[in-house]
Structures are given as structure tokens and as C-alpha cells.
C-alpha positions in Angstrom: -7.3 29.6 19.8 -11.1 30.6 20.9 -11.6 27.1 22.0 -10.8 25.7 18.8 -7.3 23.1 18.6 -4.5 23.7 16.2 -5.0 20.6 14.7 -8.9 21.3 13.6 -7.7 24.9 12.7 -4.8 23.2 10.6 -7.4 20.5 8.8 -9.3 23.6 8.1 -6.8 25.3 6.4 -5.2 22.5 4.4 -9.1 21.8 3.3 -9.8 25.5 2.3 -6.2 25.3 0.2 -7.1 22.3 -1.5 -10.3 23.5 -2.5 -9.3 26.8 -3.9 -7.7 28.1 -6.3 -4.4 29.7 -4.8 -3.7 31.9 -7.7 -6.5 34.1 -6.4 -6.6 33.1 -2.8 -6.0 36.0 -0.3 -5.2 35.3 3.7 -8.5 37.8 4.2 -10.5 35.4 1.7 -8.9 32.5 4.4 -10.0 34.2 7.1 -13.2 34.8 6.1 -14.0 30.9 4.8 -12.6 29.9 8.7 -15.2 32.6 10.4 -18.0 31.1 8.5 -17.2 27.4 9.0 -16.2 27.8 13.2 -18.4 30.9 13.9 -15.7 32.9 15.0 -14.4 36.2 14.7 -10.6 35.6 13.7 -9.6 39.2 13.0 -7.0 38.9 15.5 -5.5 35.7 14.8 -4.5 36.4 11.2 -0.7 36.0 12.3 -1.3 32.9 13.8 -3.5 32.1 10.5 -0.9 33.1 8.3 1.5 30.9 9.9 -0.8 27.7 9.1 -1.5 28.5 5.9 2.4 28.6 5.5 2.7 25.3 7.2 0.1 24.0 5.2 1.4 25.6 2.1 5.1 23.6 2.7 3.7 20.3 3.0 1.4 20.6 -0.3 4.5 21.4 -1.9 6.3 18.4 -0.5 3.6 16.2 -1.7 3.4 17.7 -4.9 7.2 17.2 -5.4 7.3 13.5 -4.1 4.1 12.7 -6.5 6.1 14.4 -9.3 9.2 12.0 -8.4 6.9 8.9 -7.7 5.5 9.8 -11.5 8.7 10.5 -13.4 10.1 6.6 -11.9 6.5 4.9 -13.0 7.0 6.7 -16.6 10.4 5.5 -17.0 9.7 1.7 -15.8 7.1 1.9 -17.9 9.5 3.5 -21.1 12.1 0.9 -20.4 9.5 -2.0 -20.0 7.8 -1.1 -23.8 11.2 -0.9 -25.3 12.3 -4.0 -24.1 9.4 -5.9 -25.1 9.4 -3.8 -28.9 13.5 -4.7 -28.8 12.4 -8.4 -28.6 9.7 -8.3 -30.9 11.8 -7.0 -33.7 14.7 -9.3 -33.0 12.6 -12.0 -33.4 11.0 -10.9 -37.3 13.8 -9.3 -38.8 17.2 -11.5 -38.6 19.1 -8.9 -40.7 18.5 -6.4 -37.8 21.8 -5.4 -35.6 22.6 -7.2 -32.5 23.4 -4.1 -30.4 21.2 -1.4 -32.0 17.7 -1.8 -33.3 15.8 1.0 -35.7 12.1 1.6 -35.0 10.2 3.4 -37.5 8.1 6.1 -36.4 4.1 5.4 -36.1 1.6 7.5 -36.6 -0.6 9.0 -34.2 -3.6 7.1 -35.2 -1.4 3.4 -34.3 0.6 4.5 -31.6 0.2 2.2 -28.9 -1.6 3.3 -26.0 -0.2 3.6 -22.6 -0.9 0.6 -20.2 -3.2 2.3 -17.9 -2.4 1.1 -14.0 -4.7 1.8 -11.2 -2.9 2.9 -7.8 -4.1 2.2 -4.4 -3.7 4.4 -1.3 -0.6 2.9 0.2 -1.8 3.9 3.6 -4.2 5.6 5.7 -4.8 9.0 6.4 -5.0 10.6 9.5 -8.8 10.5 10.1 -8.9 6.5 9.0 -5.9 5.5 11.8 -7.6 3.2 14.5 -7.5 5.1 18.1 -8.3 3.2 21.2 -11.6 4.9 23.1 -10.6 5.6 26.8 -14.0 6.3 28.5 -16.5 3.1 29.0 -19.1 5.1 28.5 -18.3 6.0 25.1 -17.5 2.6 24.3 -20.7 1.5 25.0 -22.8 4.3 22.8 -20.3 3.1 20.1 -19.9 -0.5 20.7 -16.4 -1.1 20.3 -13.2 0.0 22.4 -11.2 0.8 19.1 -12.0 2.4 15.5 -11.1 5.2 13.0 -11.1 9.2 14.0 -13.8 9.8 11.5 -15.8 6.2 12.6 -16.6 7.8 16.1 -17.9 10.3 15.2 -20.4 8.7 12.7 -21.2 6.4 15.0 -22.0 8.7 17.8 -24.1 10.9 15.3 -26.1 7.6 14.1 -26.6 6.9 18.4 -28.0 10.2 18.4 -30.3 9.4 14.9 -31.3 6.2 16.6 -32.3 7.9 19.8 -34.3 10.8 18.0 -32.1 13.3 20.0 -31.8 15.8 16.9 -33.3 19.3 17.2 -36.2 19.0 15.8 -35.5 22.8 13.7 -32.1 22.1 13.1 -31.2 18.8 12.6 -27.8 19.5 13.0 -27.9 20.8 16.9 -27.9 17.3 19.1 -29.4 17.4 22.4 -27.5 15.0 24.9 -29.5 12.3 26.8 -28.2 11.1 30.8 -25.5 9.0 29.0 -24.1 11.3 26.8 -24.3 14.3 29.6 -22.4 12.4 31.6 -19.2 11.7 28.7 -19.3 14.9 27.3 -20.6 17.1 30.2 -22.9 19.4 27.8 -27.0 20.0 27.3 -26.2 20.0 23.7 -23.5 19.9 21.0 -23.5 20.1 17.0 -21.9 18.1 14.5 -18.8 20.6 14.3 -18.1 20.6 18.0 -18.3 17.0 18.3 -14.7 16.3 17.4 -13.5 18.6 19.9 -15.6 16.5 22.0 -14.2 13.4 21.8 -10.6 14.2 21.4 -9.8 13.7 25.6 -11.1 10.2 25.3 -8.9 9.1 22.2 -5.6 7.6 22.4 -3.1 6.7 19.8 -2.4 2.9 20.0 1.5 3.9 20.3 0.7 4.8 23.5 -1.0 2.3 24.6 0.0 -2.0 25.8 1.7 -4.1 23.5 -1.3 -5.9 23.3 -3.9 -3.0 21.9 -0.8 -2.1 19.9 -0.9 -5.5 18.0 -4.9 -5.4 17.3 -4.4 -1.3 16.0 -2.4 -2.9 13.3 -4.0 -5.9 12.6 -7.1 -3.1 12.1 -5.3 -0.6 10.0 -4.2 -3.2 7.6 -8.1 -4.8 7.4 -8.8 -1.1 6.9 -6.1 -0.7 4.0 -7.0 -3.5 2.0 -10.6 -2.6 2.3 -10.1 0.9 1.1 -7.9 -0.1 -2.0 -10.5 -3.3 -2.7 -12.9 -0.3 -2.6 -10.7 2.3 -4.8 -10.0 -1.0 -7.5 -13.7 -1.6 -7.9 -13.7 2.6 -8.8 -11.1 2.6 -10.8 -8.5 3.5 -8.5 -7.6 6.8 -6.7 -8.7 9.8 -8.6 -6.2 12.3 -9.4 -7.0 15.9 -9.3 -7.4 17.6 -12.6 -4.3 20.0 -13.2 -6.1 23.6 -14.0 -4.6 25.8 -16.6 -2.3 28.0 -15.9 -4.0 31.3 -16.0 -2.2 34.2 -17.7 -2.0 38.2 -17.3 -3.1 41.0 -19.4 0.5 41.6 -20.3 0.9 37.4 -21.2 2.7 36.4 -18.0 1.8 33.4 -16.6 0.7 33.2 -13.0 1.9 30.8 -10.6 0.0 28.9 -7.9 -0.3 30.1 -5.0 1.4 33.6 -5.6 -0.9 34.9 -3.2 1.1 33.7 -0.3 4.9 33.8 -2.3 5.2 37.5 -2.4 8.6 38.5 -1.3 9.7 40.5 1.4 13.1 42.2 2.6 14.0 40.7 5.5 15.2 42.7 8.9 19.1 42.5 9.4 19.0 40.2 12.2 16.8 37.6 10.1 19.3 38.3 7.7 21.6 36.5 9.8 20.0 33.8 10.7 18.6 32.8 6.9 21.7 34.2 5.0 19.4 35.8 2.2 17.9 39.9 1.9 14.7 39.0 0.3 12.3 36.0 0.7 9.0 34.8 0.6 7.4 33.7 3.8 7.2 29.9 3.2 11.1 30.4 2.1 11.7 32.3 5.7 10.1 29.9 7.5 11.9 26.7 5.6 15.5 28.5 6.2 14.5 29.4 10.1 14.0 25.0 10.3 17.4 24.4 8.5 19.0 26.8 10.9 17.0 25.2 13.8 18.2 21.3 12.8 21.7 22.6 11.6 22.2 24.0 14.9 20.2 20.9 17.0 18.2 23.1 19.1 15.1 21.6 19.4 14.3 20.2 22.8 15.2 16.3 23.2 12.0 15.9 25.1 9.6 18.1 23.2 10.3 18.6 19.3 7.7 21.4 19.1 9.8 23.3 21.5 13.0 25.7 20.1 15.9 26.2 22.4 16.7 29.8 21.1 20.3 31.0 20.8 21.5 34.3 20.8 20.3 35.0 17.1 17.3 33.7 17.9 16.6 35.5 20.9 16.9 38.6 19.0 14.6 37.1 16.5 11.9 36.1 19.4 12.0 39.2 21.3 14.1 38.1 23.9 12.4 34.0 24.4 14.4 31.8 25.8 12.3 29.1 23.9 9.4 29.3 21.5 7.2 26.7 19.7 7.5 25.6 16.3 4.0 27.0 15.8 4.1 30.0 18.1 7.4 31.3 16.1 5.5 32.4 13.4 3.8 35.3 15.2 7.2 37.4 15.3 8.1 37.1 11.9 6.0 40.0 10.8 8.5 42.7 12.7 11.0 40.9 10.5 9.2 41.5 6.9 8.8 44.5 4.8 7.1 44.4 1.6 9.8 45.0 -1.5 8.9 48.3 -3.4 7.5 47.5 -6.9 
């Protein structure tokens, strides 16, 4: 996509939804925050957009539904944990008290015993803070080490370029490359935005490298973990986002997140077929089309990414014999119609 990988188009997305509130948040207001961050003129990619914005959209709802179960089991440990211990206590001072049932007067407010607060640690790293093994000497040498975290390169090439005073002098952002980084990179000159596009040729996951760089990825990723919670302890653990209020209509209805990119279509007969449903939101379409895609096993053995069309599917894609997983997307839109109000 204009020079610019689906993976920094997808962290761009996922940061501009986190960021935002998605009760108001249009696809043209995500367009426009993309245009201004790569420089680009999108206005033709807003199907391919859309698609990673619903992509993006699943998984935050995934992760809001697992935190949501993750917190409903810590409240109930914790329930069943304070009414033991008040079970025992009363045992204890009040012999008359029955053996199987115990009665516990209400408090007040004002002596209610205050919840035990617990502070949670990451329980692993993200994406950006996985070791990678650095495949080209040269870059090994202007960082000092054949293996470190995504985000780690780059800082460390950007405080090479500090130490060697090769920052525009106007824009401090704008580095110009010396012989040893010409001869990595194969530019005059690069910013801090294009730099991870840069690097990713010379990265490799330690999955696929020897058993040996394999073993010292995770001896680094768990020095890494513990050093991150030791650091999120001493801060009082991870910070939770703060919930916003539900904002409300003129006519008192409340508003749901993310409506923005929920609105419901009709579907076309044929994706009618496939999804078993006559209306549906995007997201929805796009979570049925996977079922129907596992249920039916036609992703390629070999590649994942790649779809094996049937014959419904064919009809779907215009006729492909196989599509990507993020190229599908794109022929959706024949498929939609907007519901009349």
C-alpha cells in the first residue's frame, strides 16, 4: 500500500482506535489521522482501510471480552476468599451461631471493608518488546548486539545517529546517513517514521532461526518480562484505561461504542448464503465469512492468509479462485447496502 506494510498501516489503525473516542469516530476522520501521520493521500484505499479498522475493531472486542471474563473470576475469588475468612471469624466469637448457615449483619457504608487492592503485571510482552535476531553485520555493529526488542533498534539506531551528529540541522527529525548506514539501508537520508520500514528486511523472528538463538530469545524475553512487571510494581501496576460515560442522545438513548463502524447493512443474496443472516454490520459480515471459512477448512495448509474459495465464494470474490484474508475485504462493498431508516 504506497510503500507502506500492512502491519505499520494495522498498528496505525489500532493506535488511532485506542485513542479515540469511537462513538464519534468516522472512517473519513481515520483516513484523515493516517494521511497526516504517513504523508499520504489514502482516498483510494478507504476499502482496504475499512477492512483494518474492522480487523482492528474484532480484536479490541476480544480483548475487551476476555478482560471482562479475567475480571468477573478475580471478583469472585476475591467474594469467596472474604466470606470464608468473615465465616471463620464469626464462628469463632459467637458459639450459639449455626453450623451450616451464618447471619452477617449489614454494615454501613462508612465501615465497610474495603476491597484488597491487587496490582497486575503484564503477563507477557507485546509485539514491539519480542526479541528479533538482527541479520545484517553491519547493523549489528551500529547497535552492538545481534539480538533485541522491535522498538530497541530503532532507539538505538536513532541514539547512533544522535551520537554521530547526523540530524538535520532544521529538522531534527530528518537523519542523514553516513558510509555505514548508506551501505545497510541504501538511502541519503531517512526520518524517524521510515525507519521501521527500514529495518524490517534485516529482522528475524527467533522461531525461525537455530535452536540455539532460539534458547537465548527466551532466556531474553523472560529477563525482559520480569523487568517490565519489576518496573510496573514500583508504579503501581498496569494502569487501566478510565471507562468514559456513556454519552446519551437528545431523545435519551444511549450511544454505543463504536456505532460508527456497527451500522447495519442488507446483505446481497449470495452473501446471504454464505452468512445465513439479511442484515449485518460489517464486523458481524466479516466474523460469519471466518466461521464459514474454518467450518468449511478452506484455508491453505501452507499459507493461512490464503482462502481456497468454493463455489459460494467465488461468487462472492468475483470469480477468485483464492483470495487473502486481508484482500477479501475489498469485495464486500458490492455486497452491502445501507438499511432505509
Amino acid at each position: 500500500m504506497m510503500g507502506i506494510s500492512e502491519d505499520e498501516m494495522y498498528s496505525a489503525v489500532c493506535g488511532i482506535l485506542e485513542t479515540h473516542d469511537l462513538s464519534t469516530l468516522t472512517l473519513r476522520m481515520t483516513v484523515s489521522l493516517l494521511e497526516s501521520r504517513f504523508k499520504v493521500d489514502f482516498s483510494s484505499e478507504k476499502p482496504t482501510i475499512r477492512a483494518l479498522v474492522d480487523r482492528a475493531m474484532n480484536e479490541l472486542e476480544s480483548k475487551r471480552n476476555q478482560n471482562q471474563t479475567n475480571s468477573n473470576d478475580d471478583h469472585s475469588n476475591s467474594s469467596n476468599s472474604s466470606f470464608s475468612s468473615s465465616n471463620s471469624h464469626s464462628s469463632s466469637s459467637n458459639s450459639s451461631s449455626l453450623p451450616t448457615e451464618v447471619k452477617v449483619e449489614p454494615k454501613s457504608n462508612s465501615t465497610q471493608k474495603r476491597k484488597r487492592k491487587t496490582t497486575k503485571v503484564s503477563q507477557k510482552l507485546s509485539y514491539f518488546k519480542k526479541p528479533v535476531v538482527i541479520t545484517h553485520d553491519g547493523l549489528c555493529n551500529v547497535v552492538g548486539t545481534r539480538m533485541l526488542s522491535r522498538c530497541e533498534v530503532s532507539q538505538r539506531i536513532i541514539k547512533y545517529a544522535k551520537e554521530h551528529e547526523l540530524q538535520d540541522a532544521r529538522d531534527g527529525r530528518i537523519i542523514h546517513c553516513n558510509d555505514q548506514l548508506k551501505e545497510i539501508f541504501n538511502v541519503n537520508s531517512f526520518t524517524c517514521f521510515t525507519l521501521n520500514k527500514l529495518i524490517v528486511p534485516f529482522l528475524k523472528r527467533p522461531e525461525d532461526c537455530n535452536e540455539s538463538l532460539q534458547n537465548e530469545a527466551k532466556q531474553m524475553e523472560s529477563q525482559l518480562l520480569q523487568e517490565l512487571n519489576e518496573e510496573e510494581i514500583k508504579n503501581g501496576g498496569v494502569k487501566e484505561r478510565k471507562k468514559k460515560k456513556t454519552k446519551t442522545s437528545e431523545n435519551g438513548e444511549e450511544s454505543k461504542r463504536g456505532a460508527a463502524f456497527k451500522v447495519p447493512y442488507v446483505l446481497s443474496t449470495e452473501l446471504q448464503e454464505v452468512v445465513g443472516e439479511k442484515v449485518l454490520s460489517r464486523p458481524d459480515v466479516v466474523k460469519k465469512l471466518w466461521m464459514y471459512i474454518k467450518e468449511h477448512d478452506l484455508q491453505d495448509k501452507q499459507n493461512r492468509k490464503m482462502i481456497i474459495c468454493d463455489s459460494k465464494l467465488q461468487t462472492l470474490f468475483n470469480g477468485e479462485s483464492t483470495v487473502s484474508g486481508f484482500s477479501m475485504n475489498k469485495y464486500l462493498s458490492a455486497h452491502l447496502s445501507r438499511t432505509e431508516d
